[in-house]
PyMOL Python script that loads the backbone (N, CA, C, O; Angstrom):
from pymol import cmd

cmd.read_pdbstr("""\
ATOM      1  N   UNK A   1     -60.786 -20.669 -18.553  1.00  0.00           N
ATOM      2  CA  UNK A   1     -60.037 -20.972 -19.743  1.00  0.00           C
ATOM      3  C   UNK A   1     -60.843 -20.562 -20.971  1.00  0.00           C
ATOM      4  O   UNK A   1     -60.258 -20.046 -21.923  1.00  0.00           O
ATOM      5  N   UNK A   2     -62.128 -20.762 -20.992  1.00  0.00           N
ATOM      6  CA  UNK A   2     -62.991 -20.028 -21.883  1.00  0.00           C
ATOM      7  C   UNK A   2     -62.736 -18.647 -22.546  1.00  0.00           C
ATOM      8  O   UNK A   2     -62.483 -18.152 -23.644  1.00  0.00           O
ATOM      9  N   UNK A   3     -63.002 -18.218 -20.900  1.00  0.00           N
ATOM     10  CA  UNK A   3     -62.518 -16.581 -21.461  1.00  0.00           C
ATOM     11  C   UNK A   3     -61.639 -16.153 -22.077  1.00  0.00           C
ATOM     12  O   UNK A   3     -61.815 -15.362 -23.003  1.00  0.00           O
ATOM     13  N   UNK A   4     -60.163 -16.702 -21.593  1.00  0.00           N
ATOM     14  CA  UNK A   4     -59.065 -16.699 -22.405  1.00  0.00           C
ATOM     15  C   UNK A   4     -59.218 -16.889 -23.732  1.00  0.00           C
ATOM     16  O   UNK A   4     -59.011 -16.021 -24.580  1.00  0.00           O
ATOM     17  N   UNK A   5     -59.557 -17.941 -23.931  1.00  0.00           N
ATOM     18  CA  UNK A   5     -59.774 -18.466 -25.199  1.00  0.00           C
ATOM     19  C   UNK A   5     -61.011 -17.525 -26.208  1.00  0.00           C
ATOM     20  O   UNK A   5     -61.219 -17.730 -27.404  1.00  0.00           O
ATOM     21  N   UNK A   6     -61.500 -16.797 -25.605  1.00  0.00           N
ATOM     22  CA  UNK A   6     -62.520 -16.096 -26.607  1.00  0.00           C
ATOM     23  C   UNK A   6     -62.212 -14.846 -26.549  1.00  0.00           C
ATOM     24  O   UNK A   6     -62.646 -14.242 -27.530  1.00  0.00           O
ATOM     25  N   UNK A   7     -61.493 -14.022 -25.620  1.00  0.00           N
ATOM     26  CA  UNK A   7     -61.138 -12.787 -25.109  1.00  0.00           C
ATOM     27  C   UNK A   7     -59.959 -12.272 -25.787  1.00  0.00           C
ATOM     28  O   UNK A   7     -59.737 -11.332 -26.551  1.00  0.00           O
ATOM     29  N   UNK A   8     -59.171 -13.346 -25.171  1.00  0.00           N
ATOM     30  CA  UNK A   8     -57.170 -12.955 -26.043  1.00  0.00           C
ATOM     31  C   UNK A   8     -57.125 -14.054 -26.868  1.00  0.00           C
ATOM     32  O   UNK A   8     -56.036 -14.627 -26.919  1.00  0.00           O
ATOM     33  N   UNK A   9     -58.069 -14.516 -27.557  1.00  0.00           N
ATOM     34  CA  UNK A   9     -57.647 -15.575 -28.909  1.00  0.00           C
ATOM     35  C   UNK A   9     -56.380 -16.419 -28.483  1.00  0.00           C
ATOM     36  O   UNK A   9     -55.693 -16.851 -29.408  1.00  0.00           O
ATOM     37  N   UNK A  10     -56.129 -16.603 -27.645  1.00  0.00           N
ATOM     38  CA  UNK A  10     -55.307 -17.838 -26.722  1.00  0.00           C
ATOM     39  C   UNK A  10     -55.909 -19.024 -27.566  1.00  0.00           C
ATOM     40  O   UNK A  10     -57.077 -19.217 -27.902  1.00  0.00           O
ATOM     41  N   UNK A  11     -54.525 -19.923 -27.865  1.00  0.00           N
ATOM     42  CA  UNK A  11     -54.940 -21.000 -27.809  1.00  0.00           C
ATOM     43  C   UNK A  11     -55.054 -22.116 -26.515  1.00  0.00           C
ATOM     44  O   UNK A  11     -54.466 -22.280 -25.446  1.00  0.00           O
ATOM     45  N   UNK A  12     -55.976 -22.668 -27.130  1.00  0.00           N
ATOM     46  CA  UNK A  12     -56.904 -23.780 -25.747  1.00  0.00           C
ATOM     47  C   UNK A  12     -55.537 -24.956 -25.541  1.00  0.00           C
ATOM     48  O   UNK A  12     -55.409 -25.471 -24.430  1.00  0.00           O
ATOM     49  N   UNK A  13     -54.777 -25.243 -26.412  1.00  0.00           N
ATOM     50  CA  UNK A  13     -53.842 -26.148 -26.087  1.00  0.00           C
ATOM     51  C   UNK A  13     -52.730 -26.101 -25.471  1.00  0.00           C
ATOM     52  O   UNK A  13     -52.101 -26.999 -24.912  1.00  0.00           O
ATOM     53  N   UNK A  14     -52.410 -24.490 -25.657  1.00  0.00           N
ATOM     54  CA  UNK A  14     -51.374 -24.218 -24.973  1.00  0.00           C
ATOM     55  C   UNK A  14     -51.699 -23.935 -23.226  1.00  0.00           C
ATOM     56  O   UNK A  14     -51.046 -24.430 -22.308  1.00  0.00           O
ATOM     57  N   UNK A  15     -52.806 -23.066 -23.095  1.00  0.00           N
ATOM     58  CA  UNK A  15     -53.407 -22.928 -21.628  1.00  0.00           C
ATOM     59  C   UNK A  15     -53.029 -24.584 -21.085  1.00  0.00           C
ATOM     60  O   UNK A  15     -52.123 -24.834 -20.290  1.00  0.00           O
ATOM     61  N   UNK A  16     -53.829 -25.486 -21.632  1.00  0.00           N
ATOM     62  CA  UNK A  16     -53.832 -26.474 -20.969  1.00  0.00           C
ATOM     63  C   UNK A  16     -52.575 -27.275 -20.756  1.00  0.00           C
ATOM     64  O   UNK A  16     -52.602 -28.253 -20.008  1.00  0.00           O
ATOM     65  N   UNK A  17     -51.528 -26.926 -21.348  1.00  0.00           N
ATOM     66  CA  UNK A  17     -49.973 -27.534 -21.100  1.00  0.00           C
ATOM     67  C   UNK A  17     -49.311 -26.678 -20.074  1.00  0.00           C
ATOM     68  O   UNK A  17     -48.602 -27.114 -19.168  1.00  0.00           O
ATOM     69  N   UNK A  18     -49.682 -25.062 -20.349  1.00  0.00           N
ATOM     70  CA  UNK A  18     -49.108 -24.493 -18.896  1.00  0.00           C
ATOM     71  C   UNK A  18     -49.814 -24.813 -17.587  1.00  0.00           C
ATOM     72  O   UNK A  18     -49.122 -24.694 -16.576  1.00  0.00           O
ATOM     73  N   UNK A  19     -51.148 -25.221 -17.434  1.00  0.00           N
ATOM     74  CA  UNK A  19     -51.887 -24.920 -16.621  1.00  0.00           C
ATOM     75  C   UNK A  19     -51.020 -26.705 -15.920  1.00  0.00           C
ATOM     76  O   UNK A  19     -50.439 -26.633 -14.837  1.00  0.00           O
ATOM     77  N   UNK A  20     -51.063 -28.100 -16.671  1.00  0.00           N
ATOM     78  CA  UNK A  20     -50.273 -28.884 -16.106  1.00  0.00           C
ATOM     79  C   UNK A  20     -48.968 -28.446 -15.715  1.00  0.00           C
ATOM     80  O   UNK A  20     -48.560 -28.882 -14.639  1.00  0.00           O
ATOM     81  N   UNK A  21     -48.322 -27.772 -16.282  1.00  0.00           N
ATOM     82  CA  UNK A  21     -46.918 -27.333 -15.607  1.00  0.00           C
ATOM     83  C   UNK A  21     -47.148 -27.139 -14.694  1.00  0.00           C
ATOM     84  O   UNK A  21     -46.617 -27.789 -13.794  1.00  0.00           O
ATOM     85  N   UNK A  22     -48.199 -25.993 -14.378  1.00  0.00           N
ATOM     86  CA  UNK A  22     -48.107 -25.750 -13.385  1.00  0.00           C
ATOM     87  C   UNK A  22     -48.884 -25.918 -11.917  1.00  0.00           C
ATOM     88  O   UNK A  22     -49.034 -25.225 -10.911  1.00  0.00           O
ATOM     89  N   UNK A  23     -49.379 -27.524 -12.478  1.00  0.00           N
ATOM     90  CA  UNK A  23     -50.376 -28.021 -11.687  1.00  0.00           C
ATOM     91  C   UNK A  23     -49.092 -29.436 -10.721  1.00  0.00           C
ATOM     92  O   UNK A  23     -49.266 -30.001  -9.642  1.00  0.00           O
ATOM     93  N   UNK A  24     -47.920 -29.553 -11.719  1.00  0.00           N
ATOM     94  CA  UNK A  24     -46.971 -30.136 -11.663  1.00  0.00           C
ATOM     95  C   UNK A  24     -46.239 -29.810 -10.872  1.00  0.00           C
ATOM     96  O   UNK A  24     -45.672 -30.701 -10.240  1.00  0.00           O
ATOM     97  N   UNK A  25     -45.915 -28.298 -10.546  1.00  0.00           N
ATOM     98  CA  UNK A  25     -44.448 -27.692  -9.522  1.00  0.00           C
ATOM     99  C   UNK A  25     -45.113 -27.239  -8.505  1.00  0.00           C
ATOM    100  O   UNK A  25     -44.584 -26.697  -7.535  1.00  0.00           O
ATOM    101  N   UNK A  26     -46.915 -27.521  -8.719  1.00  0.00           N
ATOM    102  CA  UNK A  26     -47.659 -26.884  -7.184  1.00  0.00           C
ATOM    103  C   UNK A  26     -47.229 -28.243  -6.260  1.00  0.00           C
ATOM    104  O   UNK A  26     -46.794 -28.103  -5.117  1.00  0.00           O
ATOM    105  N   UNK A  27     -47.414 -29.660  -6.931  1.00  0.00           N
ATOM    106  CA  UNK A  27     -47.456 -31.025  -6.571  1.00  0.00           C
ATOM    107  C   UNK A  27     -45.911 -30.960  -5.575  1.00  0.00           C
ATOM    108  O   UNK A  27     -45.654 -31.334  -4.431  1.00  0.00           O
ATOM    109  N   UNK A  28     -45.267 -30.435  -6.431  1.00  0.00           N
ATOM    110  CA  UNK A  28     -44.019 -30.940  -6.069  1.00  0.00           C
ATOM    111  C   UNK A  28     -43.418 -30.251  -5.155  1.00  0.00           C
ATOM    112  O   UNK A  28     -42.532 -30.721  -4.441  1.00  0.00           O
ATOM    113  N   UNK A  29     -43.950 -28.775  -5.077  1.00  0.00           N
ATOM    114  CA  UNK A  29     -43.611 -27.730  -3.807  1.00  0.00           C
ATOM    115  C   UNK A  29     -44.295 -28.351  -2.620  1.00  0.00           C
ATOM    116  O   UNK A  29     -43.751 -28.530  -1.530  1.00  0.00           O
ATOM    117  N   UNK A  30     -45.444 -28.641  -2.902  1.00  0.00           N
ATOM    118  CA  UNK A  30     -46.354 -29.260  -1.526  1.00  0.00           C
ATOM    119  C   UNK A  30     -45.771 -30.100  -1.250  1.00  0.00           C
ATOM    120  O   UNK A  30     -45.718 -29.992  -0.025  1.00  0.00           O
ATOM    121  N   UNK A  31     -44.840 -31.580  -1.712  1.00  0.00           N
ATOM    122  CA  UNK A  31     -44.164 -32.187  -1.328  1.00  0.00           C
ATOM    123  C   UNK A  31     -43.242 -32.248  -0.531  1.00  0.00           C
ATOM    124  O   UNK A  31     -43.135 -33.052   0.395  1.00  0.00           O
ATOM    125  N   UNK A  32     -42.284 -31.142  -0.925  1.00  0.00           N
ATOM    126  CA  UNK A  32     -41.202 -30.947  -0.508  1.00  0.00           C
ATOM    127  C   UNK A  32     -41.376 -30.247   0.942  1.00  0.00           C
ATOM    128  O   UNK A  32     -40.866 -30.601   2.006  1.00  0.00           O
ATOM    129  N   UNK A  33     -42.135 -29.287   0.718  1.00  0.00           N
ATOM    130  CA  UNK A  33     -42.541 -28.823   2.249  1.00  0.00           C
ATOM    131  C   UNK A  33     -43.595 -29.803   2.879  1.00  0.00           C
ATOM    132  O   UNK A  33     -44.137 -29.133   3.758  1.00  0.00           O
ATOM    133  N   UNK A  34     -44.091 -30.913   2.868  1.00  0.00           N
ATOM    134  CA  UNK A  34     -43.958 -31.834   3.592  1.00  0.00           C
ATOM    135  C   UNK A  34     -43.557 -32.806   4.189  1.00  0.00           C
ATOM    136  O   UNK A  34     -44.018 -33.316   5.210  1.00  0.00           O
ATOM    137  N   UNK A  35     -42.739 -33.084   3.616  1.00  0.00           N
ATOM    138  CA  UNK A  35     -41.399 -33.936   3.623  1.00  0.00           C
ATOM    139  C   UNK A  35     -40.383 -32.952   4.591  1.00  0.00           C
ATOM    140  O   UNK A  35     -39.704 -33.593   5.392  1.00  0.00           O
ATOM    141  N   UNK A  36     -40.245 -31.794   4.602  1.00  0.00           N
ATOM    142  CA  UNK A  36     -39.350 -30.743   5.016  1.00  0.00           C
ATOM    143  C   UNK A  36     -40.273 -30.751   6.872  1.00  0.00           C
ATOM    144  O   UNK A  36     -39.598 -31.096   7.842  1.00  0.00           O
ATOM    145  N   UNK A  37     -41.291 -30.469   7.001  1.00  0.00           N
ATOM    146  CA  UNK A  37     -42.361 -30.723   7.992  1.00  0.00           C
ATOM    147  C   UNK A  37     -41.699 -32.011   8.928  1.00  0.00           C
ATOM    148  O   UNK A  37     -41.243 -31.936  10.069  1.00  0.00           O
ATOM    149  N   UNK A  38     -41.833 -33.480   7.843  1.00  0.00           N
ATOM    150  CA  UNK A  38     -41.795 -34.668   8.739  1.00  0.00           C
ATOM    151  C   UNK A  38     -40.505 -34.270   9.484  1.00  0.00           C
ATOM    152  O   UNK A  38     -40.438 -33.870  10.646  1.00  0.00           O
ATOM    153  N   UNK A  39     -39.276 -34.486   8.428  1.00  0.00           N
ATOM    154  CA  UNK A  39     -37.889 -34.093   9.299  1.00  0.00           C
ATOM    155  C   UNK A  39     -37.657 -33.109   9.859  1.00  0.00           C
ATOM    156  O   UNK A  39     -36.579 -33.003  10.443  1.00  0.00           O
ATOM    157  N   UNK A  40     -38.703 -31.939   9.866  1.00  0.00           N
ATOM    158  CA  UNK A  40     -38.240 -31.291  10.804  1.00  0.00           C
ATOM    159  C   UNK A  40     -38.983 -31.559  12.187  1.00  0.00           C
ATOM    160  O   UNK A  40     -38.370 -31.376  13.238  1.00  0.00           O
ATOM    161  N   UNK A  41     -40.198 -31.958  12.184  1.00  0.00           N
ATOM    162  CA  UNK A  41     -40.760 -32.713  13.285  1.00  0.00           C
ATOM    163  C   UNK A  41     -39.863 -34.168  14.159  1.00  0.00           C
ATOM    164  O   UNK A  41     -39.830 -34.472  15.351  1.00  0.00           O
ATOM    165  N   UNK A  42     -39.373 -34.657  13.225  1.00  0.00           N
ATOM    166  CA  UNK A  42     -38.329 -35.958  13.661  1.00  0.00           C
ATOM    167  C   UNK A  42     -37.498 -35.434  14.747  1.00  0.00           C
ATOM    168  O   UNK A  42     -37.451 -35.822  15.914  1.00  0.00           O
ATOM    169  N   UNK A  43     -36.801 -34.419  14.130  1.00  0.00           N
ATOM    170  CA  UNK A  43     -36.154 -33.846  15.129  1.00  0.00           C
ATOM    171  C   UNK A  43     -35.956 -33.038  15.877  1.00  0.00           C
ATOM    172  O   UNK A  43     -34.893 -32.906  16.485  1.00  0.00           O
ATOM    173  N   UNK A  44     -37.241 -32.110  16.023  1.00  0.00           N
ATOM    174  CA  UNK A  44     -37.432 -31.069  16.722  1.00  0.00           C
ATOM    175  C   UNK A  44     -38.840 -31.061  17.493  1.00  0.00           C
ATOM    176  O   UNK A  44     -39.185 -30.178  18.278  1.00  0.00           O
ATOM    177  N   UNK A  45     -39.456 -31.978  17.208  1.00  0.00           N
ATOM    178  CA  UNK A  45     -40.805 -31.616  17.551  1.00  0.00           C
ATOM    179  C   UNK A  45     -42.031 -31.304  16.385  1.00  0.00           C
ATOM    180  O   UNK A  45     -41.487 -31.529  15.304  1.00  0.00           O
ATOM    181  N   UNK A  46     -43.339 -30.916  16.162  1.00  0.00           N
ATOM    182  CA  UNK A  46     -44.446 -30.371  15.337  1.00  0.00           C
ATOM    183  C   UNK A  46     -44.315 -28.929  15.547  1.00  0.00           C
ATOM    184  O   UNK A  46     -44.245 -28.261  16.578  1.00  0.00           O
ATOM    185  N   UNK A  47     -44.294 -28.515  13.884  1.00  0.00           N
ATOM    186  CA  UNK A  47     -44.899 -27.381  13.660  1.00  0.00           C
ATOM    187  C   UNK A  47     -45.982 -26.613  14.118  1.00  0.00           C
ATOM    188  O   UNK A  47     -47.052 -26.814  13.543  1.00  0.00           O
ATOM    189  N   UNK A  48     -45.965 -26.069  14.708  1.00  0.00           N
ATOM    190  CA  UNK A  48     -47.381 -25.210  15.328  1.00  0.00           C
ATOM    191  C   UNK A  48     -48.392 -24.122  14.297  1.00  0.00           C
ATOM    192  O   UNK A  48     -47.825 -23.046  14.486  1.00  0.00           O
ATOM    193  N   UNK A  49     -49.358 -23.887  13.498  1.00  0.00           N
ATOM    194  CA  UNK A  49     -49.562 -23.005  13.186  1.00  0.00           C
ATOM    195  C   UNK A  49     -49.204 -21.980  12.695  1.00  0.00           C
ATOM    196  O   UNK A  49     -49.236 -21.663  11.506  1.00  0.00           O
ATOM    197  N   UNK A  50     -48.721 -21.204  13.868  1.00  0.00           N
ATOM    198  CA  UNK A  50     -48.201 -19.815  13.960  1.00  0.00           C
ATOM    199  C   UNK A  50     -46.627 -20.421  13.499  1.00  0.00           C
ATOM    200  O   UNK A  50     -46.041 -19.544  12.865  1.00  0.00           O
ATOM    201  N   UNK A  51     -46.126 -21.179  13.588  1.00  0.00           N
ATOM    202  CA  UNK A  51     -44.568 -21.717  13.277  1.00  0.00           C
ATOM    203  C   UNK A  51     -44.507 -21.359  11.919  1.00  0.00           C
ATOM    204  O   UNK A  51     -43.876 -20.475  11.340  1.00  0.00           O
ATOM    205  N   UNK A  52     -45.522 -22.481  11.409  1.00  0.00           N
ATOM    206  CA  UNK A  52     -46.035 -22.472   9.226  1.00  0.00           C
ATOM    207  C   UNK A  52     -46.178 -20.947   9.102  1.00  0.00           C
ATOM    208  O   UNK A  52     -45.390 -20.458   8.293  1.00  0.00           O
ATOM    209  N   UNK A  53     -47.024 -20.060   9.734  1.00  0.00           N
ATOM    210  CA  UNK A  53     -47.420 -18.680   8.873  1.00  0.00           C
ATOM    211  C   UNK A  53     -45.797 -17.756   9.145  1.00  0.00           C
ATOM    212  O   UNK A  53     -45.212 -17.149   8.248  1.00  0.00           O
ATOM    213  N   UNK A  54     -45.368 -17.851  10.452  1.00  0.00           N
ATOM    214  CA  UNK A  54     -43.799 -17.075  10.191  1.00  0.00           C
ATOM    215  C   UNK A  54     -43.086 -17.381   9.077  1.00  0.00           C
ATOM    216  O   UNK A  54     -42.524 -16.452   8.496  1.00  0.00           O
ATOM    217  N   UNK A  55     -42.957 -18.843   8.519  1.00  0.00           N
ATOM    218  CA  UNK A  55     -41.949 -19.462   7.841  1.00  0.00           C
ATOM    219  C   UNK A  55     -42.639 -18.638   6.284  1.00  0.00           C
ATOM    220  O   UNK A  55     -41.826 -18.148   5.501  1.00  0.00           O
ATOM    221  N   UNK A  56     -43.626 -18.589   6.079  1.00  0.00           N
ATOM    222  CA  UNK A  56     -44.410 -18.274   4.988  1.00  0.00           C
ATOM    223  C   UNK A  56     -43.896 -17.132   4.861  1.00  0.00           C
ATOM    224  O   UNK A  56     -43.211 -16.940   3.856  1.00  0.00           O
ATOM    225  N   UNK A  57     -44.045 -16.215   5.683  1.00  0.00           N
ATOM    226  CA  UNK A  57     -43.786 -14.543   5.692  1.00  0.00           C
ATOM    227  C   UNK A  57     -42.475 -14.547   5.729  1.00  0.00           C
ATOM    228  O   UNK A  57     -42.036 -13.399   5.660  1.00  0.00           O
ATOM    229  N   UNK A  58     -41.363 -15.656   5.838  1.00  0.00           N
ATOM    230  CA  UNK A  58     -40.363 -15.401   5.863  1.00  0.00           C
ATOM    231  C   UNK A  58     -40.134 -15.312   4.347  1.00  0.00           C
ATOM    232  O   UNK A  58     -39.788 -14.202   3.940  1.00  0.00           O
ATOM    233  N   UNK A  59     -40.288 -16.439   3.314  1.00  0.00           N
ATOM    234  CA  UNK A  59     -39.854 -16.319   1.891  1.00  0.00           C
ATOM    235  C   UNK A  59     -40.367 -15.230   1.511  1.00  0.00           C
ATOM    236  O   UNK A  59     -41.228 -14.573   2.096  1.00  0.00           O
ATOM    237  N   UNK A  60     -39.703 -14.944   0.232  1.00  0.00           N
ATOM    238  CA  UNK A  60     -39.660 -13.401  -0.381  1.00  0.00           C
ATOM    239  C   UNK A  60     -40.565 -13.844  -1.285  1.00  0.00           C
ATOM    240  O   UNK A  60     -40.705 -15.062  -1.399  1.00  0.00           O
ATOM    241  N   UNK A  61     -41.539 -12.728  -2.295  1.00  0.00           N
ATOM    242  CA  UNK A  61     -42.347 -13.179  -3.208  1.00  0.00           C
ATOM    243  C   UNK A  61     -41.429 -12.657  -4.362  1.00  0.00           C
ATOM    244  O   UNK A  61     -40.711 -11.660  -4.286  1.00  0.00           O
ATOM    245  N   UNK A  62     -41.569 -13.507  -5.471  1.00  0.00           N
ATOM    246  CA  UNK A  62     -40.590 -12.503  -6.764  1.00  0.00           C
ATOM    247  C   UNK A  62     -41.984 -11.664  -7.091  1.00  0.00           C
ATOM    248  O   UNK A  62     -41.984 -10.774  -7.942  1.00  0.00           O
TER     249      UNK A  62
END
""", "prot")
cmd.dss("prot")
cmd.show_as("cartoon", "prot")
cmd.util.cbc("prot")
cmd.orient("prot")
């Protein structure tokens, strides 16, 4: 954040409101795909590994 801040004359206040945003929708993605995990374990069984990295490679990146 330094660098930013001395490099591209960024302000330090704004970094730090995006950087919670987006410390916020990391929280809430990890959630959801754990929560998504339990029920799908409820009713199917545990995720294996190799199960998580297909599912990964399945979403598209924008």
């Amino acid at each position: 954040m330094t660098l930013a801040v001395d490099v591209m004359k960024a302000s330090a206040n704004k970094l730090e409101f995006w950087a919670g945003q987006y410390n916020d929708t990391l929280r809430q993605l990890q959630g959801w795909r754990n929560k998504d995990e339990k029920r799908y374990a409820e009713k199917y069984g545990s995720l294996t590994e190799d199960d998580k990295t297909q599912i990964e490679r399945s979403i598209p990146i924008l």
